[in-house]
LUMKOL-432852 format. One record per atom (N, C-alpha, C, CB): x, z, y; residue number from 1; atom name. Coordinates in steps of 0.2 Angstrom, whole numbers, plus 5000, padded with zeros to 4 digits. Atoms other than C-alpha are relative to their C-alpha. Glycine has a CB too. Layout:
N
((X,Z,Y),NUM,'CA')
...
! end
This chain:
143
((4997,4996,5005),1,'N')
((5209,4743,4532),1,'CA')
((4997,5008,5001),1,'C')
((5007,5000,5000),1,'CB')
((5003,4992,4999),2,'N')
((5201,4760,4528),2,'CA')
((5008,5007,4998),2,'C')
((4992,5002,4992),2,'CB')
((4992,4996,5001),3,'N')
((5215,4775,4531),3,'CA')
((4998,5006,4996),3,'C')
((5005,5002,5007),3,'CB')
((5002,4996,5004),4,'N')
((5216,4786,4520),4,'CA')
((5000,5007,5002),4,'C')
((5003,5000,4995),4,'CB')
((5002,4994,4997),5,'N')
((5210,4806,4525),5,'CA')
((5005,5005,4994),5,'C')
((4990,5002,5000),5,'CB')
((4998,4996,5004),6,'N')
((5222,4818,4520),6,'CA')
((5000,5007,5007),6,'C')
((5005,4997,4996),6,'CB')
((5001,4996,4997),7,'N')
((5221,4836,4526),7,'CA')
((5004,5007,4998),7,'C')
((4994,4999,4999),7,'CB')
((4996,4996,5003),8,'N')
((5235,4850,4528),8,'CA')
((4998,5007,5000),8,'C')
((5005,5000,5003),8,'CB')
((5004,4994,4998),9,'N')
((5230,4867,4527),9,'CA')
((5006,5007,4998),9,'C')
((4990,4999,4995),9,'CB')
((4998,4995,5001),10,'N')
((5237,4882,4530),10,'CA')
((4998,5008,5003),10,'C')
((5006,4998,5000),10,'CB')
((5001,4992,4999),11,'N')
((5235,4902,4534),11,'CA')
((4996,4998,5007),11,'C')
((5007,5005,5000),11,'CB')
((5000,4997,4991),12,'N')
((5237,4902,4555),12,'CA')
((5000,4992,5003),12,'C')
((5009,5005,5003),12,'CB')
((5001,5007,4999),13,'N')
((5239,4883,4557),13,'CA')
((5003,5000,5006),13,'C')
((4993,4997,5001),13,'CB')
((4996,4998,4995),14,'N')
((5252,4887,4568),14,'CA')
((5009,4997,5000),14,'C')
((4999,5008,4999),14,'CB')
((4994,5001,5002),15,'N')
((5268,4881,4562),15,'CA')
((5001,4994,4995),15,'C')
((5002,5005,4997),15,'CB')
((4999,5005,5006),16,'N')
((5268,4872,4544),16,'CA')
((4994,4994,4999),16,'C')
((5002,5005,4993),16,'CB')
((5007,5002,5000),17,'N')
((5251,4864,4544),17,'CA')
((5003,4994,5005),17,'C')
((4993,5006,5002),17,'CB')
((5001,5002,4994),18,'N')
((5255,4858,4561),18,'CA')
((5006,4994,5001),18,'C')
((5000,5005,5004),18,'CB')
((4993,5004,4999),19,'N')
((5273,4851,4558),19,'CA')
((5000,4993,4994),19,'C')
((5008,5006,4997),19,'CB')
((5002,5003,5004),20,'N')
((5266,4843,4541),20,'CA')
((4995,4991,5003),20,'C')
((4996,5006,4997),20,'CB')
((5002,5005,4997),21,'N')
((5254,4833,4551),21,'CA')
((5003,4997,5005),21,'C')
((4995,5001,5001),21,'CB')
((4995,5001,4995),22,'N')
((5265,4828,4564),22,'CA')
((5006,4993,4996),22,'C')
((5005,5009,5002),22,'CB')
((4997,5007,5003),23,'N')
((5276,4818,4552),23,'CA')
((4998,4997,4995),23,'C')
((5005,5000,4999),23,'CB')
((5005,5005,5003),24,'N')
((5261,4810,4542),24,'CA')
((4999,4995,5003),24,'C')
((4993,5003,4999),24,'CB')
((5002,5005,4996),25,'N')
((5255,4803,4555),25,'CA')
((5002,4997,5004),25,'C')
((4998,5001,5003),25,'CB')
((4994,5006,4999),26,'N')
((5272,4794,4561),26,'CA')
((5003,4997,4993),26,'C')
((5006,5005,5004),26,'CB')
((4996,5003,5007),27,'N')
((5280,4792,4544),27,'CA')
((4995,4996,4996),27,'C')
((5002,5008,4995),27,'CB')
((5005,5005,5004),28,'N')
((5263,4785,4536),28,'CA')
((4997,4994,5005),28,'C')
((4993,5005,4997),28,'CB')
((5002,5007,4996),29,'N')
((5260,4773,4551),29,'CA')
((4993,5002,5001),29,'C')
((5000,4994,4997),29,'CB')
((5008,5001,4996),30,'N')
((5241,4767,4552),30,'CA')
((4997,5002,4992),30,'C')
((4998,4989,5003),30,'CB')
((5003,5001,5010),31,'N')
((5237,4770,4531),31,'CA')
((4997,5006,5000),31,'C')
((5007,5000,4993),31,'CB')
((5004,4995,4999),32,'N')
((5233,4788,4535),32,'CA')
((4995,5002,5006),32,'C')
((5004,5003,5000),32,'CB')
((5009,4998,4995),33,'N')
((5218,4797,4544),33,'CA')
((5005,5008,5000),33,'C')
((4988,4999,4994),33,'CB')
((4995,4992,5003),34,'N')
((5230,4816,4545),34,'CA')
((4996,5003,5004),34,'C')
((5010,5003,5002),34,'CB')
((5002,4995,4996),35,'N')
((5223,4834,4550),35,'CA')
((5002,5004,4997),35,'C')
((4994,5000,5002),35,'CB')
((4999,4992,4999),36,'N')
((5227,4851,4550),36,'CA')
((4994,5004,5001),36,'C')
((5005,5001,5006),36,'CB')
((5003,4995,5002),37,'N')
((5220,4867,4547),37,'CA')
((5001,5006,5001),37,'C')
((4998,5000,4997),37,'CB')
((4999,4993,5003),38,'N')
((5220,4886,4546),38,'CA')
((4994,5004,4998),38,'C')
((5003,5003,5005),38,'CB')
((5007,4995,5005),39,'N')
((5210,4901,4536),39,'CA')
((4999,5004,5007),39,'C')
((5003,5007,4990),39,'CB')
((5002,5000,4994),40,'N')
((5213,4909,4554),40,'CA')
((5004,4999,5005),40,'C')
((4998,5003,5000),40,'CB')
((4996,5006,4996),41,'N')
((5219,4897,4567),41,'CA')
((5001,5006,5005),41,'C')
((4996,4991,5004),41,'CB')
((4999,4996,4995),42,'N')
((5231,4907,4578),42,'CA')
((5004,4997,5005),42,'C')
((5002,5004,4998),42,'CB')
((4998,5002,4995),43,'N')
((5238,4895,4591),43,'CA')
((5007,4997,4995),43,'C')
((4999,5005,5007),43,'CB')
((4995,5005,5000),44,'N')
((5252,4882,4591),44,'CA')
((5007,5007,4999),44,'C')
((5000,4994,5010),44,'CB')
((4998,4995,4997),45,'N')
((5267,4896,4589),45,'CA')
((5006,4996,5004),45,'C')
((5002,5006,4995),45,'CB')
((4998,5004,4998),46,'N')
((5279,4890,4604),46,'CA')
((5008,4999,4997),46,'C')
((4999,5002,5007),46,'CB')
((4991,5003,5001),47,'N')
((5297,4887,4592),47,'CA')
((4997,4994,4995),47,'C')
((5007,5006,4995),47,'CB')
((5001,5008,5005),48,'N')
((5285,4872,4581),48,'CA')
((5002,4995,5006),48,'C')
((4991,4998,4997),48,'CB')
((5001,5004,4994),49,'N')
((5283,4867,4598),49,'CA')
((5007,4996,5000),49,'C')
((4998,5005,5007),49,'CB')
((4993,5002,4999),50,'N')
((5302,4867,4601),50,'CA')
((5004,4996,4996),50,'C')
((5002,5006,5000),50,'CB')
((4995,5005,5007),51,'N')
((5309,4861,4584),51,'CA')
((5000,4993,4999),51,'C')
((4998,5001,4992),51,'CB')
((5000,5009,5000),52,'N')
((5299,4844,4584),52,'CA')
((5000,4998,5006),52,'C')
((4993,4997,4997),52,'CB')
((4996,5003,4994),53,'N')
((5302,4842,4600),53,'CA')
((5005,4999,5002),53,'C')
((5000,5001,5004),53,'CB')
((4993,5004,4999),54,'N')
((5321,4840,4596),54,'CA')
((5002,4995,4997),54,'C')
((5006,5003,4999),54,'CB')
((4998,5007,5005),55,'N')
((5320,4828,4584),55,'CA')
((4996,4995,5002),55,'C')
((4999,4999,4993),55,'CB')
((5006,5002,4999),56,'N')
((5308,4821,4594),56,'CA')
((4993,4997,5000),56,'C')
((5001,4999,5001),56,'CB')
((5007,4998,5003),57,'N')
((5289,4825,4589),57,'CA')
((4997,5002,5005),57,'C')
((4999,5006,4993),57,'CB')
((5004,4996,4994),58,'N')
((5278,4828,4606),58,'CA')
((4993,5002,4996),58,'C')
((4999,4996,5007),58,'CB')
((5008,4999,5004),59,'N')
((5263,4840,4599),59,'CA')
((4995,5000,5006),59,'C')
((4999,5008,4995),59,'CB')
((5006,5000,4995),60,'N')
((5254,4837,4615),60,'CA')
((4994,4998,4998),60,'C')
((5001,4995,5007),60,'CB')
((5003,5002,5003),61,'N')
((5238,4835,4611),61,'CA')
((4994,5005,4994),61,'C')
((5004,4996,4998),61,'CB')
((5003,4998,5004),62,'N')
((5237,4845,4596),62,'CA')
((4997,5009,5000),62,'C')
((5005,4999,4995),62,'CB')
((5006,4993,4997),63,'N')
((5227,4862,4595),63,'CA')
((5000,5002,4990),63,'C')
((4988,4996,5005),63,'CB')
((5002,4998,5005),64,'N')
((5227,4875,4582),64,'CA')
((4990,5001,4997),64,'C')
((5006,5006,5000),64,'CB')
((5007,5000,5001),65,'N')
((5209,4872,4570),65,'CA')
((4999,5005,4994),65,'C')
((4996,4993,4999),65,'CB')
((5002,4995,5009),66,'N')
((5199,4882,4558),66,'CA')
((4999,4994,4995),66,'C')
((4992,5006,4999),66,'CB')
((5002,5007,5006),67,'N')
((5196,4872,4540),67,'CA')
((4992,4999,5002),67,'C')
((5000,5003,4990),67,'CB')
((5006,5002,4999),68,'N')
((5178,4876,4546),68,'CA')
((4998,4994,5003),68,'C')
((4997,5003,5003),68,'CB')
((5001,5006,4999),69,'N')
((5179,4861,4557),69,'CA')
((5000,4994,4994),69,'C')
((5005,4998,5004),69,'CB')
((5000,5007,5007),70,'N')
((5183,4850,4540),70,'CA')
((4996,4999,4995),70,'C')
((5005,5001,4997),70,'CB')
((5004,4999,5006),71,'N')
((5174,4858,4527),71,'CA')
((4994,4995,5001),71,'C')
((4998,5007,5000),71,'CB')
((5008,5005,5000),72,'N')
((5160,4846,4523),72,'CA')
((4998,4994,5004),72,'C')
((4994,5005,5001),72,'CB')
((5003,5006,4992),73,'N')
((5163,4834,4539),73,'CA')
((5005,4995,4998),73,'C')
((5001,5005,5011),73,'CB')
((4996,5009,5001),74,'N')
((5177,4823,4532),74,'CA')
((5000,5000,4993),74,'C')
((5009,4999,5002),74,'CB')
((5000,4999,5006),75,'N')
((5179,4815,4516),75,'CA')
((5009,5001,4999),75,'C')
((4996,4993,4998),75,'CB')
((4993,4999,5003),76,'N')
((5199,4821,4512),76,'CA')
((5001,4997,4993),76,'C')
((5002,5007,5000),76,'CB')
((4999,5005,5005),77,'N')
((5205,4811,4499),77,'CA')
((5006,5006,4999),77,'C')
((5000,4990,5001),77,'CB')
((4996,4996,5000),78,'N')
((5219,4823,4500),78,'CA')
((5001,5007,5005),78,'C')
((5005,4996,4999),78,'CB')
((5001,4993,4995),79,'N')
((5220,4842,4504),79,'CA')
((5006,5002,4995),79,'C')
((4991,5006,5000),79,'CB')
((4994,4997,5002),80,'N')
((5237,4847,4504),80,'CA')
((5000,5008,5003),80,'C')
((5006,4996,5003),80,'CB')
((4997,4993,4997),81,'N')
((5241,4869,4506),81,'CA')
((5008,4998,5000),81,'C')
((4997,5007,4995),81,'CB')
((4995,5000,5000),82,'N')
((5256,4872,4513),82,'CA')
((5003,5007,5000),82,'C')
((5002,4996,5004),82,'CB')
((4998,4993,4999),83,'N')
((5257,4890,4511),83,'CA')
((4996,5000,4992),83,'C')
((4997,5006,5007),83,'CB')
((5002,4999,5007),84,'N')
((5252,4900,4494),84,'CA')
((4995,5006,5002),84,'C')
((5007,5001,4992),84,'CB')
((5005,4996,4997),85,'N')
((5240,4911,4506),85,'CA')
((4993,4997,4999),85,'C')
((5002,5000,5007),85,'CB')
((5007,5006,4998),86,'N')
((5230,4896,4510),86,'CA')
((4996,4998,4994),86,'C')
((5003,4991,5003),86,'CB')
((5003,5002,5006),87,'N')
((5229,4890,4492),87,'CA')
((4996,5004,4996),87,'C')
((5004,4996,4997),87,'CB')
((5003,4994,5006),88,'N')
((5223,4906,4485),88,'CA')
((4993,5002,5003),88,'C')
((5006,5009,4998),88,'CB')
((5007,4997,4998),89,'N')
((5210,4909,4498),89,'CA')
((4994,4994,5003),89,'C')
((5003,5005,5006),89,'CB')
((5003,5006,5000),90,'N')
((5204,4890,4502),90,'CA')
((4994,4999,4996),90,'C')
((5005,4996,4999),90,'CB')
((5004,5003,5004),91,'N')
((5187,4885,4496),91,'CA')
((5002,4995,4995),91,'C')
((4998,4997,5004),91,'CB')
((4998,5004,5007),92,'N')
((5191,4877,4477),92,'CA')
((4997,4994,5001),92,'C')
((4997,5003,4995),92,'CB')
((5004,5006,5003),93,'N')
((5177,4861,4479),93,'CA')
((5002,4999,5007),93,'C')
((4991,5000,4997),93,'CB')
((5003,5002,4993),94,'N')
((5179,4850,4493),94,'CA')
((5000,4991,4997),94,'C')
((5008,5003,5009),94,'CB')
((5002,5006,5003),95,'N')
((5169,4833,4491),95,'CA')
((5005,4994,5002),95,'C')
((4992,4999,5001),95,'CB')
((4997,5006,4999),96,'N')
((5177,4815,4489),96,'CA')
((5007,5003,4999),96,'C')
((4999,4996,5006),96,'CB')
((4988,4997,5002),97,'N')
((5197,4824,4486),97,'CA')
((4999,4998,4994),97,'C')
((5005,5010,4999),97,'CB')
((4997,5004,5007),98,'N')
((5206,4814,4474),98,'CA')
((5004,5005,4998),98,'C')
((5005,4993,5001),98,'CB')
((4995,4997,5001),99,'N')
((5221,4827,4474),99,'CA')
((4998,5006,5004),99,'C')
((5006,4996,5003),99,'CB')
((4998,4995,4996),100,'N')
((5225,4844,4480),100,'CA')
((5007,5001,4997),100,'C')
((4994,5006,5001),100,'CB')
((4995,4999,5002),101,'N')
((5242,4848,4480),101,'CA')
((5000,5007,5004),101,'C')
((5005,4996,5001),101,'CB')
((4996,4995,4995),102,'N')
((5253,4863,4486),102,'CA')
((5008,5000,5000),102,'C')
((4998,5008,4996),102,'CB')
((4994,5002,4997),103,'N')
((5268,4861,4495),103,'CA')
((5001,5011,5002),103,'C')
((4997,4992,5009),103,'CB')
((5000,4991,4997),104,'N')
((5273,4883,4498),104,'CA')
((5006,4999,5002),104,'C')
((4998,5008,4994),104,'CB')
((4996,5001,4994),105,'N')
((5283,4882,4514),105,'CA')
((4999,5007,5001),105,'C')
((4998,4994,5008),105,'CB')
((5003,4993,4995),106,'N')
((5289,4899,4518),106,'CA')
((5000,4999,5005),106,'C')
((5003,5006,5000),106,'CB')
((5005,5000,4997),107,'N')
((5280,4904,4531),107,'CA')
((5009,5003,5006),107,'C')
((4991,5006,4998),107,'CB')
((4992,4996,4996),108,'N')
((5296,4904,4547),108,'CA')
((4996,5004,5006),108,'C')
((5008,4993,5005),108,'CB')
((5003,4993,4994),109,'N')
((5283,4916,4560),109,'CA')
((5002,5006,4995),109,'C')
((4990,5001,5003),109,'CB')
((4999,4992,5004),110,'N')
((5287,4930,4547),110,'CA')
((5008,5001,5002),110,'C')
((4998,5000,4989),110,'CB')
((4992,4998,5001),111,'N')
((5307,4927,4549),111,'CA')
((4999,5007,5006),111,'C')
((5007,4991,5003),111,'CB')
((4995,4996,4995),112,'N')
((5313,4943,4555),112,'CA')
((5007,4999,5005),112,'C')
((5002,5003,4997),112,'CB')
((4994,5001,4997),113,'N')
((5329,4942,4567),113,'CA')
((5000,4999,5007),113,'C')
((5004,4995,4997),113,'CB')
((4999,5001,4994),114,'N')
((5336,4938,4581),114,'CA')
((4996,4994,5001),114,'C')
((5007,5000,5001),114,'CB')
((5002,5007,4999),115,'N')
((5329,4922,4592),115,'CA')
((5004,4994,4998),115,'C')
((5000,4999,5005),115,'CB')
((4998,5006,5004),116,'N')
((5343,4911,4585),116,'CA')
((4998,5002,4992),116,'C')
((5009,4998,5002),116,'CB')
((5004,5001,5007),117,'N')
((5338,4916,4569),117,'CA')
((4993,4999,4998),117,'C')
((5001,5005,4997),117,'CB')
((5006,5002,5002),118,'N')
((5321,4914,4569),118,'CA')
((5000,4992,5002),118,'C')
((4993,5004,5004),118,'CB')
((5000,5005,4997),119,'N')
((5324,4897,4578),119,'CA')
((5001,4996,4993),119,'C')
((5005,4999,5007),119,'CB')
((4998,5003,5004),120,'N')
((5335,4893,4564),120,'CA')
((4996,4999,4994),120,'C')
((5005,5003,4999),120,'CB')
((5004,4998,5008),121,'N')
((5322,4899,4550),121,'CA')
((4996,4993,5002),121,'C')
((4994,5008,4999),121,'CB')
((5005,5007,4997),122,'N')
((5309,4884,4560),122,'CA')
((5001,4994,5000),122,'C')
((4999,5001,5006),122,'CB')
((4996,5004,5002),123,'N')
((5322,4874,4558),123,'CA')
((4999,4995,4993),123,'C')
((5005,5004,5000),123,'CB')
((5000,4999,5004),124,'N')
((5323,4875,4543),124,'CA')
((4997,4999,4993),124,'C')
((5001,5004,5001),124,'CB')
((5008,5001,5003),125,'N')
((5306,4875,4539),125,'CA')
((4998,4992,4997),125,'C')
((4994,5001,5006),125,'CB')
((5002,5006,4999),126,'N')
((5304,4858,4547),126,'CA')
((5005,4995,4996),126,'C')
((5000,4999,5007),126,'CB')
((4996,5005,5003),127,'N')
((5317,4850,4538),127,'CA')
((4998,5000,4993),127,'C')
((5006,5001,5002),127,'CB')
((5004,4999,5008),128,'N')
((5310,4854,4521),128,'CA')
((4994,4996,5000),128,'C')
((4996,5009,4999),128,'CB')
((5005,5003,5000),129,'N')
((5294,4849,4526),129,'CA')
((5000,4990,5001),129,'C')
((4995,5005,5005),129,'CB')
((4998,5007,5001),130,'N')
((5300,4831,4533),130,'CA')
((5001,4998,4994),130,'C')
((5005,4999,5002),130,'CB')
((4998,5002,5007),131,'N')
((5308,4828,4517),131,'CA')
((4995,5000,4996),131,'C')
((5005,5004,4997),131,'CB')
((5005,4999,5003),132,'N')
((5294,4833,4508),132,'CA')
((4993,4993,5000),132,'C')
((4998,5008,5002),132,'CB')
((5004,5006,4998),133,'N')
((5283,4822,4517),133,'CA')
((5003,4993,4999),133,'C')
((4999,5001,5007),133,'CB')
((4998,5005,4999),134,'N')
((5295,4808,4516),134,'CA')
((5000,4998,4990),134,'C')
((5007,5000,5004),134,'CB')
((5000,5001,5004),135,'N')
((5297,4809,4499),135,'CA')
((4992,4998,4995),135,'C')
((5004,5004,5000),135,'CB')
((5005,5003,5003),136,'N')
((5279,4810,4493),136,'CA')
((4996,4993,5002),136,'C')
((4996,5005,5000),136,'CB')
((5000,5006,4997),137,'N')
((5277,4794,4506),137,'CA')
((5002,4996,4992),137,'C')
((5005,4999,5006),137,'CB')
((4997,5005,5006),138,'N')
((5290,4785,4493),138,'CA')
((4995,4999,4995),138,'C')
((5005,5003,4997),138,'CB')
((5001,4998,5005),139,'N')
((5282,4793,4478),139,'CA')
((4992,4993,4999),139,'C')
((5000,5009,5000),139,'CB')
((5007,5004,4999),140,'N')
((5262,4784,4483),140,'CA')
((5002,4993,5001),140,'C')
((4997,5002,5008),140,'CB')
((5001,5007,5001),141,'N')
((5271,4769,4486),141,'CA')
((5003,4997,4996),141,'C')
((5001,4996,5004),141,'CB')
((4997,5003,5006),142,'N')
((5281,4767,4471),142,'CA')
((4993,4997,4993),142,'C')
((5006,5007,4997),142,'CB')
((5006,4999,5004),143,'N')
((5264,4770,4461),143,'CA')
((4996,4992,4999),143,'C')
((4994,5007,5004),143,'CB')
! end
C-alpha cells in the first residue's frame, strides 16, 4: 500500500509543525508518509518536548528541518501550514499536491508570561492541534 505524503510546515519548526506531525503519524497509522518543516528551522523548543511527553508522544528522533529538504525531493500529496507566516511566505507550486491547507495555530514560543503560563499556552496549542488532526482524520475517511 502506498502511504500517503503529507507535509507540515511552519515558520521555526519548532513547536506546531512538530506536534502536528507527531500525531499524524500515530493517529494515521501506516496510511501516512508525515514530515515537518520550517521557513527557518530553529530547533525542537524544550516545552513541545515536554507537553507531548505527558500525554505520551516521545520526539526522540525528531530534528527541527528546513522546507529546503522537501522542496522538490518528495511528492506531498498534502502540505499543511500551520502558522499564517509560513503560508504567506512558503513557495506557492509544490509538484504532485493534491491539497494545501492552512491550519493557523497561534504560535505558543511568542506566549509572554510566566513559565506556567507559557507551559499552559503549549498546552493549549497541542490540544488544538490534536483535535484538529483528529478531526480532519475523520473528515478523509468519511469521504
Amino acid at each position: 500500500m502506498t502511504r500517503t505524503i503529507v507535509l507540515f510546515l511552519c515558520t521555526g519548526n519548532s513547536a506546531r509543525s512538530q506536534m502536528a506531525e507527531a500525531f499524524l503519524r500515530r493517529l494515521g497509522r501506516d496510511e501516512f508518509e508525515v514530515h515537518s518543516a520550517g521557513l527557518e528551522p530553529a530547533g525542537i523548543n524544550p516545552l513541545t518536548i515536554q507537553v507531548m511527553d505527558e500525554i505520551g508522544y516521545d520526539l526522540e528522533g525528531h530534528r527541527s528541518k528546513s522546507v529546503g529538504e522537501y522542496l522538490g525531493k518528495i511528492a506531498a500529496r498534502y502540505v499543511i501550514f500551520v502558522c499564517d507566516q509560513a503560508e504567506k511566505s512558503c513557495p506557492r507550486i509544490w509538484p504532485n499536491v493534491m491539497q494545501t491547507l492552512c491550519w493557523p495555530f497561534d504560535d505558543p514560543a511568542a506566549c509572554n508570561g510566566t513559565d506556567e503560563e507559557k507551559l499552559q499556552k503549549f498546552r493549549e496549542v497541542r490540544n488544538e492541534i490534536e483535535k484538529t488532526v483528529k478531526e480532519w482524520l475523520q473528515a478523509k475517511h468519511n469521504q
